[in-house]
N, C-alpha and C positions, 0 to 999 in steps of 0.2 A: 414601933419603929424597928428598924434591923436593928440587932443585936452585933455589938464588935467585936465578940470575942469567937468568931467565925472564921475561915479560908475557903473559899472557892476556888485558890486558884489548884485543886487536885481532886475535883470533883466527878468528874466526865470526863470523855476522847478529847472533847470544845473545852479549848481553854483560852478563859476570858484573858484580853488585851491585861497588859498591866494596871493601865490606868484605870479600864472598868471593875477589876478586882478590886483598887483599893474605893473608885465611887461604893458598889455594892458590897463593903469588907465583909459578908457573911452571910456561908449558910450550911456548911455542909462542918469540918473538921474544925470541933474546939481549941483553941489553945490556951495559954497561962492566961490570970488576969493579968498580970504585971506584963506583956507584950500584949495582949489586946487593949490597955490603956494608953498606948503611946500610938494608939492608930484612931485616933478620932474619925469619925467619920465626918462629910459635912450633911448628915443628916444628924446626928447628935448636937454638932454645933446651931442648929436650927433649935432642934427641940430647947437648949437651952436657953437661946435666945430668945426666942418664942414665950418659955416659961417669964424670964425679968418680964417681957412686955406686960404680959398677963398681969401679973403680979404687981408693977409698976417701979418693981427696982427699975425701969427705963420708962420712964415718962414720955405722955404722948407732947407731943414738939421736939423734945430732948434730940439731940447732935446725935448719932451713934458713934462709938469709936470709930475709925480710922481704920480702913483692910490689916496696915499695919500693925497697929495697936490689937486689934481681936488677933492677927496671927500670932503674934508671939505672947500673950494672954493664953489662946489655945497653945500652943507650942506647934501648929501646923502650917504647912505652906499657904503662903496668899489665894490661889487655886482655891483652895478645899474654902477658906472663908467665901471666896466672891461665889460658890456654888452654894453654902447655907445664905447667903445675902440675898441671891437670885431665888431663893424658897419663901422668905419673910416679903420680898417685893411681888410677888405671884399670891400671898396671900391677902394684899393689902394691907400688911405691918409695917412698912414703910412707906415714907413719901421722898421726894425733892431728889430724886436718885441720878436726875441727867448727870452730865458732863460739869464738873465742876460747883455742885451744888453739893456738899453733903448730905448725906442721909437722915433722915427723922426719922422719929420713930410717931407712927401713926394712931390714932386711936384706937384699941381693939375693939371696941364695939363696934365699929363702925365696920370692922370684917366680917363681923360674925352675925351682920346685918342680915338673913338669912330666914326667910318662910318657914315655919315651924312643917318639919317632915322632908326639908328638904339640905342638904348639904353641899360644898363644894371638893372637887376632886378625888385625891383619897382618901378622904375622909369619908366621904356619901360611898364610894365605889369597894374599898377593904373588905366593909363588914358582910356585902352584898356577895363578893367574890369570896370569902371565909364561908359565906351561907350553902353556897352553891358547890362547894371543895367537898360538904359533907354526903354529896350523894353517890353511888356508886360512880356511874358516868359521869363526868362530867364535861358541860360542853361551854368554850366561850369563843363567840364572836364578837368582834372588835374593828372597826375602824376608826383610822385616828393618824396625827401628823407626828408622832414619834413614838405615843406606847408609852411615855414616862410615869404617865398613873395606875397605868396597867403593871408596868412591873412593880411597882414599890406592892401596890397589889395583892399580886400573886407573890410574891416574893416572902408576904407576908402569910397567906396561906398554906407555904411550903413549911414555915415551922409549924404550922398546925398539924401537917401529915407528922414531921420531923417528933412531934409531941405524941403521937397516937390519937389525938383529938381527932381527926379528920381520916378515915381510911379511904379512901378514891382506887376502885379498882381499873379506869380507865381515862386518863385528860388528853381531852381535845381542842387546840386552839389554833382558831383562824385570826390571822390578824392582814386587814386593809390598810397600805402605806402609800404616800406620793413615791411615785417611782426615783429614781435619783436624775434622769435626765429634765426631767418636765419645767418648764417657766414657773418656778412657785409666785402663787397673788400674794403670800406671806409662810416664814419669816423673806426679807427683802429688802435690799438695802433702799435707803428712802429714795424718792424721785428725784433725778437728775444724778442719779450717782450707777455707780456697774461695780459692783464688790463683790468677786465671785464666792471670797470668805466668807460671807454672811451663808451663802446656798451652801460650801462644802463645811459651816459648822452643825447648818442642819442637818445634811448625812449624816456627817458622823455621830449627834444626838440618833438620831432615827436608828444607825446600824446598830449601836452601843446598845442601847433597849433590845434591840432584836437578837443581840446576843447573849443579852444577859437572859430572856425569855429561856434562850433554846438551852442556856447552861442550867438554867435553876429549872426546870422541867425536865432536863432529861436527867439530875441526878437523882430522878425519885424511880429513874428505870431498876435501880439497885436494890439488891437486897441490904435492910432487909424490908422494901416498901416494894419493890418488884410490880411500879405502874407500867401499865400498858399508855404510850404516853404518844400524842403525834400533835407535831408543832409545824406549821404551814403559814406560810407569806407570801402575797400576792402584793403586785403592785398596780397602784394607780395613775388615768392619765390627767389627774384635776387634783388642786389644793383641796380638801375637803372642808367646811366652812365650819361642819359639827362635827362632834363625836360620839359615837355609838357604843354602848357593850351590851353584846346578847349575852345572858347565860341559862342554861339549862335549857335553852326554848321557853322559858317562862316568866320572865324579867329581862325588860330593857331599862337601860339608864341611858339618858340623850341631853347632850347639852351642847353651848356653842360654842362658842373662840370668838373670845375677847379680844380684839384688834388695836395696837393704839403702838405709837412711836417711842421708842424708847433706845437710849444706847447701849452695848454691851462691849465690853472689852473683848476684841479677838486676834490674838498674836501681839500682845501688850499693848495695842491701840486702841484705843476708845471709836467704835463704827457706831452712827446713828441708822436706824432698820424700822423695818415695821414688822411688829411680833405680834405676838400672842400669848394672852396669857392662861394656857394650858390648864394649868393646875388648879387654878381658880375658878374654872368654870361651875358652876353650879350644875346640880345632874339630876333632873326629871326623871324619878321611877316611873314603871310602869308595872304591873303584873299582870299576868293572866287570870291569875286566881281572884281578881280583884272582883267586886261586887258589881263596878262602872264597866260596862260594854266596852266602852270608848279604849278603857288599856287593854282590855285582851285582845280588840281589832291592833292598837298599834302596835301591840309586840307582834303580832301576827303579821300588819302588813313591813315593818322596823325586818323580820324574820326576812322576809319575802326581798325585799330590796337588799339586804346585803348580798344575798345569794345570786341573785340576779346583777350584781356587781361582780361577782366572784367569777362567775361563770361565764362572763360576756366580755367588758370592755378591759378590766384585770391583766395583768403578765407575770411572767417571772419578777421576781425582786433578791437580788443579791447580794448580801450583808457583808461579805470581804471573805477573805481565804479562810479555809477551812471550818466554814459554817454555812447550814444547807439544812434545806427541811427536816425532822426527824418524823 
C-alpha cells in the first residue's frame, strides 16, 4: 500500500486538488515520522481493518464500530473512515451496510472465495503492472469507469522506479473513460428518482484518478529518473460494462462490473444508486506467451478493439483546469 510518510502536493507543474493529495498522501518528498503519523490515510485505515477481520479480532457477524467511534479511534475525519468503509464493502468484508442497518463484519473466506490463479482488483492487477514497469518501454492500455485500480496500481509501481527496482526508460498510458456528459446505465440513481449528485460524484471519482494518473507519472519526468513519459485520455460514448488493462502488448487482464444497489452518503445524505463494484471485480489474465492459442488470439484481438475504440467513436475527455495530456 501507499506509504504516508510521502507529499505530492510539490511534485510537478499539476498540482493535485487538496483533497486528492490527502486521498493519495504519498509519493514523491519524505517527511518526519511524527507528521506523517497524524495523516492516516484511509488506505491504511483499510489495511488495518482488514488485518482485525483476518485475524478475527472482528468476528464475522460482529456490529463494526460506528463511522464515529473508528473516527476518533483513528483520530481522522469521518470522510477518510467512510472512504476505508467503502474499501472493506467492495471487498466483501462487510455486510448489512444499507441505510440504517449497521455494518457486520462478513466472513473472510467467503471474499477470498477465489479460483486458484486468479485474483480481484488490485490485488490481481499491482503485481502484473510492477511486472511490466520493469521493461524498458513500457506501455498500458486501459479502459475502465474511473481508473481507481489503476492508480492504486501504478502508484504502486512508481515507488519501485522511486526504489531503483524498476528503471523504465519510456511510459506510455492510454486510458478509456465515459465522457462526462453521456446518460451513465451506472453508477445511477435508482429508478424513479433524478439525482444529478450521484452522476457529478462519478466525475469527480473519474477526474481525481485522472489526475492523480498524470501527477504520479509525470514526476518520474525528473531527474534523477528522467522518463520519457506520455499520459493520454480519451472519452467514451457508452457505460463500459468490463474492464480492460493491456500491458506491454503482452498481457490482458478483463473483468466485469459488478452491478447491484447499494446507498452512499453524498453531501451528508444518504442517496440509494445503482453501482458497481469496481474493485472487486475479479480479473482474467491472459498472456501472449501463454502455451493456450486461445490467450494470445485474445490479447491480440483485447489489442485490436481498444485501439479501434480509440481511434473511432472516443473524443476528448477533460479532467478540470489545468490538467491536460502529457
Amino acid at each position: 500500500m501507499l506509504s504516508p510518510s510521502w507529499n505530492i502536493t510539490k511534485t510537478t507543474s499539476h498540482q493535485l486538488p487538496l483533497g486528492l493529495a490527502k486521498l493519495y498522501g504519498g509519493l514523491v518528498k519524505a517527511e518526519s515520522p511524527a507528521t506523517a503519523a497524524k495523516k492516516r490515510s484511509h488506505l491504511q485505515i483499510a489495511d488495518e481493518l482488514r488485518q482485525q477481520i483476518h485475524s478475527g479480532a472482528l468476528a464475522p457477524g460482529e456490529r463494526m464500530p460506528t463511522q464515529a467511534e473508528l473516527a476518533d479511534r483513528f483520530d481522522v475525519p469521518r470522510g477518510t473512515i467512510r472512504q476505508a468503509l467503502r474499501i472493506l464493502q467492495d471487498e466483501a468484508l462487510l455486510t448489512n451496510t444499507g441505510k440504517g442497518s449497521p455494518a457486520r463484519v462478513a466472513d473472510p473466506r467467503s471474499a477470498r472465495d477465489v479460483p486458484e490463479g486468479l485474483e480481484r482488483g488490485v490485488v490481481a492487477l499491482a503485481p502484473r503492472v510492477a511486472a511490466a514497469f520493469t521493461a524498458p518501454r513500457v506501455r498500458i492500455d486501459a479502459l475502465c469507469l474511473t481508473a481507481e485500480t489503476l492508480t492504486l496500481a501504478v502508484a504502486e509501481s512508481i515507488h519501485l522506479v522511486h526504489a531503483g527496482t524498476a528503471r523504465p526508460e519510456r511510459i506510455e498510458l492510454r486510458l478509456l473513460m465515459p465522457g462526462r456528459n453521456i446518460n451513465l446505465a451506472f453508477p445511477t440513481a435508482t429508478e424513479g428518482t433524478d439525482d444529478d449528485r450521484v452522476h457529478q460524484r462519478w466525475l469527480r471519482q473519474r477526474n481525481a484518478q485522472g489526475m492523480a494518473l498524470t501527477t504520479f507519472l509525470g514526476s518520474l519526468r525528473k531527474p534523477p529518473y528522467s522518463v520519457d513519459v506520455s499520459v493520454r485520455f480519451r472519452a467514451l460514448p457508452f457505460t463500459p460494462s468490463v474492464k480492460l488493462y493491456l500491458l506491454n502488448g503482452e498481457e490482458a487482464l478483463f473483468g466485469y462490473y459488478l452491478v447491484r444497489r447499494r446507498e452512499a452518503e453524498i453531501e451528508n445524505e444518504s442517496v440509494e444508486l445503482i453501482d458497481t463494484l469496481g474493485m472487486q471485480s475479479m480479473l482474467f489474465p491472459f498472456l501472449t506467451g501463454a502455451e493456450n492459442r486461445r490467450n494470445r488470439v485474445f490479447v491480440e484481438q483485447s489489442q485490436l478493439w481498444f485501439d479501434s475504440l480509440w481511434e473511432t467513436v472516443s473524443s476528448e475527455l477533460e479532467l478540470g483546469a489545468g490538467f491536460s495530456d502529457l
